[in-house]
C-alpha positions in Angstrom: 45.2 114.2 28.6 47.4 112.4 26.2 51.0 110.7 26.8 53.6 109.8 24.8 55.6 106.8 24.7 58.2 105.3 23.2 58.7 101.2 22.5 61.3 98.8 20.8 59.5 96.3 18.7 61.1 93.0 17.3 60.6 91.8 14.0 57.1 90.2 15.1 55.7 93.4 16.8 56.7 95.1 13.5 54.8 92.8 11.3 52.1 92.9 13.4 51.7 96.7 13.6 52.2 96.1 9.5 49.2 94.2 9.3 47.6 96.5 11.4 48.5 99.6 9.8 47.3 97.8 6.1 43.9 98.2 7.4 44.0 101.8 7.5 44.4 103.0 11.0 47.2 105.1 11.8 50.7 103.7 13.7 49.3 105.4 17.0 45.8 104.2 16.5 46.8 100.3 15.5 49.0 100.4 19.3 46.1 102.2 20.9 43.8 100.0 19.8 46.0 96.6 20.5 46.7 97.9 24.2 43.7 98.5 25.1 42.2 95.2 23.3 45.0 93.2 25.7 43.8 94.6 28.9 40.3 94.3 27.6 41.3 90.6 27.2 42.9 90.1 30.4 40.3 91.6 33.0 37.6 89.5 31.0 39.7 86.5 32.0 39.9 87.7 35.4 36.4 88.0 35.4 36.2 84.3 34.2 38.6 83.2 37.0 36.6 85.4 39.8 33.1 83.3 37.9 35.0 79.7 38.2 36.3 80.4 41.5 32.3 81.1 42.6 31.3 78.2 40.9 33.9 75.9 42.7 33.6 77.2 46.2 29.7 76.7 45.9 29.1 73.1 47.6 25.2 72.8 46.3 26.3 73.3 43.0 29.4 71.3 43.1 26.5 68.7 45.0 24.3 68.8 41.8 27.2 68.8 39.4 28.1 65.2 40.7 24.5 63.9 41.3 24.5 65.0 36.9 27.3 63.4 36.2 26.6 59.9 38.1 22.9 60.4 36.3 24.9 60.3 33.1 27.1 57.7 33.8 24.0 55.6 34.5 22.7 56.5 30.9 25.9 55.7 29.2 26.1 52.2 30.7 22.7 51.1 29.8 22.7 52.7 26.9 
């Protein structure tokens, strides 16, 4: 099922779609295509937060984070 809707671009937006449109996709394509390329976009970087938000909450690997870093700090002093 398809639905149609109706925006107001700015000058920007219009370029944009321009530049979109020079590469041969259609108007309706080129906004398909960016619309679903944002939300693609945005649930990978809530999948990132979700991953970082493990990774911080995980007190043996926050543990062996710090026992790294002070093994590197070590190195860079003697070295």
């Amino acid at each position: 099922m398809t639905s149609a809707a109706s925006v107001r671009l700015d000058a920007e937006a219009l370029r944009a779609l321009a530049q979109l449109e020079a590469t041969g996709l259609s108007r309706s394509e080129a906004i398909r295509r960016a619309i679903l390329d944002s939300a693609a976009r945005l649930q990978r970087r809530a999948g990132l937060a979700a991953e970082v938000a493990a990774l911080e909450a995980d007190e043996e690997d926050r543990r062996e984070m710090l026992e790294v870093a002070a093994v590197m700090e070590i190195m860079r002093a003697a070295g």
